[in-house]
C-alpha positions in Angstrom: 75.3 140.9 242.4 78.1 139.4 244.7 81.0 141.1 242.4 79.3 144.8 243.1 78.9 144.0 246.7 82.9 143.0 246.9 83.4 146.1 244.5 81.3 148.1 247.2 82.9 146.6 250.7 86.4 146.8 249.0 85.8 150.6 248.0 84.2 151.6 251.3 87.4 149.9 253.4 89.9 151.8 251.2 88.1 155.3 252.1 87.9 154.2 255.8 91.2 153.5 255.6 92.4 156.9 254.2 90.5 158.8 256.8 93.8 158.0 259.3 96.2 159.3 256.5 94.3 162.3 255.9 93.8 163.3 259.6 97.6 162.7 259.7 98.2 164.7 257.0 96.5 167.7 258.4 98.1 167.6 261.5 101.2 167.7 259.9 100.7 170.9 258.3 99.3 172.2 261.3 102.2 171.5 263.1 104.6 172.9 260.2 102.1 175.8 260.0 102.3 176.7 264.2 106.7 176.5 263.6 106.5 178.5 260.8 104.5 180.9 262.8 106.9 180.6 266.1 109.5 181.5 263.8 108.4 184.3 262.3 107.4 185.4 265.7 110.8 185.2 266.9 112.2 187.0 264.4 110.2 189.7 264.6 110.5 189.8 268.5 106.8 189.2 269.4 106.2 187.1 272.6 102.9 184.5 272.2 100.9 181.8 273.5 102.1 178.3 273.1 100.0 177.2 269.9 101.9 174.1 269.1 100.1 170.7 269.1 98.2 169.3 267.0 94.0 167.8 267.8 94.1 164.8 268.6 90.9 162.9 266.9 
């Protein structure tokens, strides 16, 4: 019973711990996604908003 508890505490950590790396991970392609975009917008000639930034969680 003690071994699946550990098993269980150890496995719930390591997710809890991903969340942060996931979140990070999205924001990262946000933020590649909202350049990319700016460029293309540039080349083109088109004026816009500011849309960089990433949510903050």
């Amino acid at each position: 019973m003690k071994s699946i508890l550990l098993i269980a505490v150890v496995a719930v950590a390591t997710l809890f711990s991903s969340c942060n790396t996931i979140i990070g991970f999205g924001r990262d392609l946000r933020m590649m996604g909202d350049g990319m975009e700016k460029s293309a917008n540039k080349t083109q000639g088109h004026s816009s908003g500011d849309t960089s930034g990433a949510p903050v969680y």
